[in-house]
C-alpha positions, 0 to 999 in steps of 0.5 A: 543154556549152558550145560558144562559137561564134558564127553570123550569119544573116538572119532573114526578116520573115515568121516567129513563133518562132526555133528553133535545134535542137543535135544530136549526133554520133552515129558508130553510128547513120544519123543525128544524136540531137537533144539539145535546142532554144531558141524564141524568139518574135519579140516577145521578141526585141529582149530580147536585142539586143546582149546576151550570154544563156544559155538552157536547152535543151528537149526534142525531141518527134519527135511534135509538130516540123514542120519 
């Protein structure tokens, strides 16, 4: 799916990975499904400055996420 929205955010100094998570909908169930999420690492991000990318979604693990 694409989605084409665009989010603006401050990130705050002190962080190793950028994670952004996408969920779905979900109208029969308490709460929402995660469908996937994108890492960045810190170090890699001055890669996509200013710059337009598309990135794969990985799998959820419940088991491992902290959050």
């Amino acid at each position: 799916p694409f989605y084409s929205e665009d989010f603006y955010f401050e990130i705050p100094r002190p962080f190793q990975c950028l994670s952004f998570y996408v969920y779905t909908k979900s109208m029969f169930q308490i709460r929402d499904l995660p469908v996937g999420k994108v890492a960045i690492r810190k170090e890699d991000l001055y890669k996509y400055c200013g710059k337009e990318n598309w990135f794969q979604l990985q799998p959820v693990d419940p088991h491992s996420e902290v959050q």
